[in-house]
C-alpha positions in Angstrom: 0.0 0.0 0.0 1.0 3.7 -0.9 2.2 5.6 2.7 -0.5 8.4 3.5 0.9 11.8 1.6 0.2 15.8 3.6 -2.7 16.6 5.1 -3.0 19.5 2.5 -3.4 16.1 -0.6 -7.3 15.4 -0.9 -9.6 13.4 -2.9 -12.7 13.7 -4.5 -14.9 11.1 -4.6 -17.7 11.1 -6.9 -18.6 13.8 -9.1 -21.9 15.6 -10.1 -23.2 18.6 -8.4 -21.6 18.7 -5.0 -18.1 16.8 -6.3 -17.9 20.0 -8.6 -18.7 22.4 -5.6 -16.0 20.5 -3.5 -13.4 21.2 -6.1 -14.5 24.6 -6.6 -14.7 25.2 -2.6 -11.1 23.7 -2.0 -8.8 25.1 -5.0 -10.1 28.3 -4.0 -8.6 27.7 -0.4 -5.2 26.7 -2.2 -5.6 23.0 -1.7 -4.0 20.4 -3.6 -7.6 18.2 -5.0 -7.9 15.3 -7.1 -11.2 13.1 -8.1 -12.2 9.9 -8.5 -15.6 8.5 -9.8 -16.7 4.9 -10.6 -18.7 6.1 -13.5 -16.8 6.0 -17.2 -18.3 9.1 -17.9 -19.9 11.3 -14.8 -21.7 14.3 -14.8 -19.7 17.6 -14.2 -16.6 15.7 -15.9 -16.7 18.3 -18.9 -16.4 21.1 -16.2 -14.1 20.0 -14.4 -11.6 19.1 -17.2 -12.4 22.5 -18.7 -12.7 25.0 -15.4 -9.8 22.6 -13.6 -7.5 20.9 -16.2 -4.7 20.5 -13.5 -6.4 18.5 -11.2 -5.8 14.8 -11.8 -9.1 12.6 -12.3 -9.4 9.0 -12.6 -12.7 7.5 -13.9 -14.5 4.0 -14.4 -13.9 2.4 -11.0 -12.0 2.8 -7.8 -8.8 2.4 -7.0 -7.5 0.6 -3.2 -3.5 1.4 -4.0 -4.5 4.9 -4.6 -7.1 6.1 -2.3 -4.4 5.0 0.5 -2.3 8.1 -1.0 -4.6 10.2 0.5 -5.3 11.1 3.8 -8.4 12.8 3.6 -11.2 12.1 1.6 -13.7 14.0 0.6 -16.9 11.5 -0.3 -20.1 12.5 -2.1 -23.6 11.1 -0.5 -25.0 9.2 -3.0 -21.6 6.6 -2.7 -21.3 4.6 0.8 -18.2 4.8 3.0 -17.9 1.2 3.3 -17.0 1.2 -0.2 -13.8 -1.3 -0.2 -11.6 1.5 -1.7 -12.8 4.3 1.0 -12.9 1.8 3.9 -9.5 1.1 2.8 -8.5 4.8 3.1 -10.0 5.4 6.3 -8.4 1.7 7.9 -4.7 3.6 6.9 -6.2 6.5 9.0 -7.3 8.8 6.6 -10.3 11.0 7.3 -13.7 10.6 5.8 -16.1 13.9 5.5 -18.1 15.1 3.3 -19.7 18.3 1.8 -21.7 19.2 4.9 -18.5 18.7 7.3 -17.0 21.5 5.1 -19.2 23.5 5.4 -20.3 23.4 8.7 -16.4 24.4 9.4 -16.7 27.3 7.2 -20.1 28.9 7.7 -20.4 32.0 9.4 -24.2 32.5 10.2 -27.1 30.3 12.0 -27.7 27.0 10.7 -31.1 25.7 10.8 -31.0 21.5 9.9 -33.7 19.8 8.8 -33.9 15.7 8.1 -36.3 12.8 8.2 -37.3 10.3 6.4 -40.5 11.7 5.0 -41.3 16.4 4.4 -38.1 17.5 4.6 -37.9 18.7 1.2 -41.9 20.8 2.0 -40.6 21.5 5.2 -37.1 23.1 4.1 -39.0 24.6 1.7 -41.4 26.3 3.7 -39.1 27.6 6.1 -37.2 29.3 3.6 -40.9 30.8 2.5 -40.8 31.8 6.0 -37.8 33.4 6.3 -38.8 35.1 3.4 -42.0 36.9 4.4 -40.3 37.6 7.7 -37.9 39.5 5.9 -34.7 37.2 6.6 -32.3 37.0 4.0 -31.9 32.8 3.5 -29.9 30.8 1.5 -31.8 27.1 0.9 -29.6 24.0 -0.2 -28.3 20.7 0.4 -30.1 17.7 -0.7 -32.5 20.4 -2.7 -31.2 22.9 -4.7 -27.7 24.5 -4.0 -25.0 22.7 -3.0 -23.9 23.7 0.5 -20.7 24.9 -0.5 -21.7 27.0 -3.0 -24.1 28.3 -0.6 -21.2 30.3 1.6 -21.0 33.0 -1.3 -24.2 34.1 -0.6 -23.2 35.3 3.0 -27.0 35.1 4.4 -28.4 36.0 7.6 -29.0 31.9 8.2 -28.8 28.9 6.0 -31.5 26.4 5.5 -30.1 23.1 5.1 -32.4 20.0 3.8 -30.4 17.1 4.9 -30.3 13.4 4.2 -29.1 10.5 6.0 -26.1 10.2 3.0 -24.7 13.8 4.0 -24.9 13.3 7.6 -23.0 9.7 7.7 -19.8 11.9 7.1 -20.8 15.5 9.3 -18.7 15.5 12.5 -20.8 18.2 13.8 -23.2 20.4 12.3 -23.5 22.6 15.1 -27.2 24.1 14.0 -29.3 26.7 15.8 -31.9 24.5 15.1 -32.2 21.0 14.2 -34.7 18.9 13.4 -35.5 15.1 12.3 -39.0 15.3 11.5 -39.8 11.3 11.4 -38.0 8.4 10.9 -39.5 5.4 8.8 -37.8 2.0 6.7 -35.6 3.8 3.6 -32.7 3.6 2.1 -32.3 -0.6 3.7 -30.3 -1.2 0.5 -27.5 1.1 2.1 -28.0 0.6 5.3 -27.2 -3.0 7.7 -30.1 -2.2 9.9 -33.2 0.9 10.5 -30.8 1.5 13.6 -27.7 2.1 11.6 -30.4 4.2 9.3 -31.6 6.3 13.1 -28.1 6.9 13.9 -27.3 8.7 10.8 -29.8 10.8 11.3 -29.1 11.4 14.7 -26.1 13.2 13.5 -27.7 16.0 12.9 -28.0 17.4 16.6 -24.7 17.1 17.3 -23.6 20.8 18.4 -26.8 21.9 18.0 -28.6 24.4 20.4 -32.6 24.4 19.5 -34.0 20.7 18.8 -37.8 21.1 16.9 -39.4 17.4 18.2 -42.2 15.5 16.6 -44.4 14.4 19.5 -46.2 11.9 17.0 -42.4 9.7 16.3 -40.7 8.7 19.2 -37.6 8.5 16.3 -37.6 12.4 16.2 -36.2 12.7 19.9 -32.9 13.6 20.3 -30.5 10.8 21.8 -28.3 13.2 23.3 -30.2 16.4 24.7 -28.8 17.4 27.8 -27.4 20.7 26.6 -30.1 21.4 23.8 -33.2 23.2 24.1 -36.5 21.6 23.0 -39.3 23.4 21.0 -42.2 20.2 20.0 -45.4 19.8 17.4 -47.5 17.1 17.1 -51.5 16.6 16.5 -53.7 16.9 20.0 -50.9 17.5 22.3 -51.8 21.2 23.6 -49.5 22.3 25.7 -47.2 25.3 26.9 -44.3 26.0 24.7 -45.8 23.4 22.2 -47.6 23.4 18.8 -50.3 21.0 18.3 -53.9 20.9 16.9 -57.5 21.2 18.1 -61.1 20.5 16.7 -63.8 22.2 17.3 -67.3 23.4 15.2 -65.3 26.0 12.4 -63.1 22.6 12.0 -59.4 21.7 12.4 -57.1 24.3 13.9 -53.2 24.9 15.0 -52.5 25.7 17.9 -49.5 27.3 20.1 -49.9 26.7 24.0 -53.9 27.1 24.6 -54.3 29.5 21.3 -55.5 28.9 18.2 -53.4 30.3 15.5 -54.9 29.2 12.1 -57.5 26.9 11.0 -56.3 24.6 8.8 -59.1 24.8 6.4 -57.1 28.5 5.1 -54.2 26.3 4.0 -53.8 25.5 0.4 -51.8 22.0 1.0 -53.7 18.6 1.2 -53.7 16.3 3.5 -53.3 15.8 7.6 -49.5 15.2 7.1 -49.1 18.6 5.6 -50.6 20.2 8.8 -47.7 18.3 10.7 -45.2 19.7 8.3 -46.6 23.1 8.8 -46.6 22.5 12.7 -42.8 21.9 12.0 -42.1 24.6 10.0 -43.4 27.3 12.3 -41.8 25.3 15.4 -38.3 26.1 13.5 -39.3 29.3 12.6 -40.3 30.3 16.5 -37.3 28.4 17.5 -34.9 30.8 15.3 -36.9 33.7 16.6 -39.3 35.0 14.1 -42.3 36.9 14.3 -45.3 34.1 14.5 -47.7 36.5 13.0 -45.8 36.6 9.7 -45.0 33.0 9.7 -49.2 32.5 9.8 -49.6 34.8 6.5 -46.8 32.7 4.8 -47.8 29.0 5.7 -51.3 30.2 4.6 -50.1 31.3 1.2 -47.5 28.0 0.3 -49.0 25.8 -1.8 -46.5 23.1 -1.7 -44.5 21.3 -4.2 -44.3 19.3 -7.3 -44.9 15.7 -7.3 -45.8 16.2 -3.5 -50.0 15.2 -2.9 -50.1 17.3 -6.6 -53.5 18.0 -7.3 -53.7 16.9 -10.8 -57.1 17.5 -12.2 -60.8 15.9 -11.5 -62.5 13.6 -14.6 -66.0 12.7 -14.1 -66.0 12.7 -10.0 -62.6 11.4 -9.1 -59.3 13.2 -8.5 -56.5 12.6 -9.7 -53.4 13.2 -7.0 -49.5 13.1 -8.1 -47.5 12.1 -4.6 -44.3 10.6 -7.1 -42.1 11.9 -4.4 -43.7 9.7 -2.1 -40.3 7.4 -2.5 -40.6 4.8 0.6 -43.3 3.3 2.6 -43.9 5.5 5.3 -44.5 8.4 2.6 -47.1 6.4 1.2 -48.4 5.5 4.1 -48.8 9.0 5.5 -50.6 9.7 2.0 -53.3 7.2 2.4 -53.9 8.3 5.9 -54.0 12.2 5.6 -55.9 12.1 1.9 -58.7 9.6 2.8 -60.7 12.1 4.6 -62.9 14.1 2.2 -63.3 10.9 0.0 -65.3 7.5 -0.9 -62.3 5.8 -1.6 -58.5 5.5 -3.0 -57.3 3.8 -5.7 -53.4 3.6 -5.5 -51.0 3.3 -8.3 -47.7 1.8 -6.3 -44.3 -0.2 -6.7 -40.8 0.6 -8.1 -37.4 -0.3 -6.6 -38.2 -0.9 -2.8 -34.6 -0.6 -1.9 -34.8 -3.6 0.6 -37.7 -2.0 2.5 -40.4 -3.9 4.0 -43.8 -3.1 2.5 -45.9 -4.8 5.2 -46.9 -1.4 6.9 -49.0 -1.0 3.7 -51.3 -3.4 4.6 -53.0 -1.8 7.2 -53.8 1.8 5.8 -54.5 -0.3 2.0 -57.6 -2.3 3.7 -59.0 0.9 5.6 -58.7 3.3 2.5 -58.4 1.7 -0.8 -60.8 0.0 -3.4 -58.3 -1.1 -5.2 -54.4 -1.3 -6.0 -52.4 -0.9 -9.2 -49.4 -2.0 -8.8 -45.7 -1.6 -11.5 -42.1 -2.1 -11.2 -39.7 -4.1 -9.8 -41.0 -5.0 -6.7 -44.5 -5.0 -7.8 -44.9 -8.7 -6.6 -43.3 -8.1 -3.0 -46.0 -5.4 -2.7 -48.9 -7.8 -3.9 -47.8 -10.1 -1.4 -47.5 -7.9 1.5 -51.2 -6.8 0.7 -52.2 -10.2 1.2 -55.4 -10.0 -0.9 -57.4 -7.4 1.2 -58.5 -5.4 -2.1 -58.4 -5.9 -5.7 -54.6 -5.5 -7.4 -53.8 -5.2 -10.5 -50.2 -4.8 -12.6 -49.4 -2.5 -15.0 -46.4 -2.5 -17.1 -46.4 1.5 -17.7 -47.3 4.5 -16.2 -50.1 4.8 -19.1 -51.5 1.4 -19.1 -51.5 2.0 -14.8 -53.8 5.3 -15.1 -55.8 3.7 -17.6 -56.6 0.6 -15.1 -56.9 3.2 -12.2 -59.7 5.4 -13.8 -61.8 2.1 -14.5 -61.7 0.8 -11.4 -62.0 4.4 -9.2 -65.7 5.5 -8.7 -67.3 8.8 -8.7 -66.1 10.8 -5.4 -62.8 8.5 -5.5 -59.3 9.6 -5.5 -56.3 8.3 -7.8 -53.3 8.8 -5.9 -49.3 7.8 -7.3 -47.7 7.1 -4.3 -45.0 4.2 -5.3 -43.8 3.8 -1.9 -41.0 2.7 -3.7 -37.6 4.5 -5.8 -38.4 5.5 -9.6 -35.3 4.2 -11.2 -36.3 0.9 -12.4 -38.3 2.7 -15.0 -37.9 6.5 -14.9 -35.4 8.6 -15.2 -35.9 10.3 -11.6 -39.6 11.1 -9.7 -39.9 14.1 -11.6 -39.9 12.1 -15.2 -42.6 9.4 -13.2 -45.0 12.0 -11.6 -44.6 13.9 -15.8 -45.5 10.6 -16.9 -48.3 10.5 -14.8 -49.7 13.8 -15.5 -49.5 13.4 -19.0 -51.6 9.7 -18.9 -54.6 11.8 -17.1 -54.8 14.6 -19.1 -54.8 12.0 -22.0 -57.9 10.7 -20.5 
């Protein structure tokens, strides 16, 4: 094996947007960088040859003998650190970070962190909305968006950070101002030994931190570690000081803060009782960073939400069609079903995709109290089928046209359609943007 070189010689690995940020960050502090990807031909490879021709990059697989030349790597999220060449590496004693470790050394204004397994992209959204009306200047990256890096340039007032369990596996300490994992359901158990190896990553994300926003409905939201951080919690029908929660009454559904009603929910223009919860979060992190809660009302009132996320799509002859394609692992889809059965006869659910090793047996449950029916594609359409275990009708599709087609004969007049795979789009799209398109496009060619 190569002997470990300065700690000023460090490698890249994987390109794309944030291994082109990571370059771009660390020549500009003088450092000596080089890059590795497994792909023959990755994205951002044309820039880089072009905007950094003196930085040595090897493609088209991974190298042991040179990894161990380095003794810091620098390791984009979407490739695991047990990956033979990087666990190699870091055995030698080099150091393994990431983008968000970078960062976190280098920022110079509040961070606010949000993760979870299901609304952190609404949620980070919506805070930056926030912000926003409140008159804050914001800069909103990470998983969405910007690459954190490319972020510092922008010298904001505070950074809004969505963050997954990939980024966090290699962030020392974020040291937030606020911090939040919203929930924590099976995802990502192709990557991941165990869901507690899964947690633990996104744990991570309150170390250093100093305000911790807590889900009162998901024990998994708690801090591990909380004796130095301050808690500020949400969740539905737990009024109490210093808490936001909900209450019913006659003029319907309302959120609350302490004993006070602040909004009823029926002035919001997002759907479904999980995207009350992900407003309850989003003010909790607003209050939390200190802004005005009167402001924050006006804002959450106005958002209406994002693509591909419980998408209204349009209504054909009594039944509505809903896009959720972003609704990427079980407990999305799950949360769906729950929150957009109120208010209808029935769902008909288009699901399946690559499951990445997760277990689909929480479907069954919210399936047989919601749905008429199930249409199921992809990959792991069988696994689904069988974790259903005949409690309604299911049918397979082997496109995205051929499964709307099958949903809109089997939905009845005050039904809803909903996409909500449940499941990873890659075994037959190009990303969930190209299958929630695809599914827009077969209903309005009804």
């Amino acid at each position: 094996m190569a002997v470990i070189a300065s700690d000023r010689r460090t490698l890249v690995v994987g390109l794309g947007k944030t291994g082109l940020s990571c370059v771009r960050y660390l020549t500009g502090l003088g450092r000596e960088v080089s890059v590795a990807d497994s792909r023959a031909r990755p994205p951002g490879l044309e820039e880089l040859q072009q905007q950094w021709p003196e930085v040595d990059v090897r493609t088209g697989g991974f190298e042991p003998e040179w990894f161990c030349s380095f003794n810091e790597l620098v390791v984009s999220p979407g490739i695991a650190v047990s990956e033979p060449a990087i666990a190699a590496a870091a055995e030698l004693g080099a150091v393994i970070r990431g983008d968000i470790d970078l960062f976190a050394e280098a920022a110079d204004a509040p961070i606010i962190g949000i993760t979870g397994s299901n609304g952190k992209t609404t949620v980070t959204t919506l805070v930056g909305e926030l912000a926003q009306a409140c008159g804050i200047n914001a800069a909103v990256g990470g998983n969405i968006g910007t690459p954190v890096l490319d972020l510092l340039e922008a010298q904001p007032e505070v950074y809004i950070l969505e963050l997954s369990s990939f980024q966090l596996e290699t962030t020392r300490e974020l040291n937030a101002d606020v911090a939040t994992v919203l929930n924590v359901s099976d995802d990502h158990m192709d990557r991941y030994p165990s869901k507690m190896a899964y947690y633990q990553a996104k744990q991570r994300i309150f170390r250093g931190a100093r305000n911790a926003v807590v889900n009162l409905d998901d024990a998994l939201s708690t801090p591990m570690a909380r004796d130095t951080l301050n808690f500020i919690c949400y969740g539905f029908n737990r009024i109490n000081p210093e808490t936001f929660s909900t209450r019913e009454d006659d003029e319907g559904l309302w959120i609350t803060w302490g004993l006070d009603n602040l909004l009823n929910t029926k002035n919001l223009k997002l759907a479904g009782l999980h995207n009350v919860s992900n407003v309850m979060a989003a003010l909790a992190i607003g209050h939390a960073a200190g802004w005005p809660l009167d402001v924050m009302l006006g804002a959450a009132c106005e958002f209406r939400g994002l693509p591909h996320r419980c998408e209204p799509v349009e209504t054909i002859d009594g039944v509505e069609f809903i896009n959720d394609s972003k609704g990427t692992n079980v407990g999305a889809t799950v949360a769906a079903l729950d929150s957009l059965a109120p208010g209808c006869e029935r769902i008909v659910l288009i699901a399946g995709g690559d499951g990445k090793g997760a277990d689909f047996e929480p479907l069954a449950r919210p399936v047989a109290e919601h749905c008429r029916a199930v249409v199921l594609i992809g990959r792991d359409a069988d696994l689904i089928a069988g974790a259903l275990d005949g409690s309604v009708p299911v049918e397979k599709a082997d496109s995205m046209a051929q499964a709307v087609g099958l949903a809109a004969k089997l939905a009845c007049s005050g039904d809803r359609v909903l996409l909500s795979p449940a499941c990873a789009s890659f075994d037959m799209f190009s990303g969930y943007e190209d299958r929630g398109n695809q599914f827009r496009q077969a209903v309005e060619g009804l």
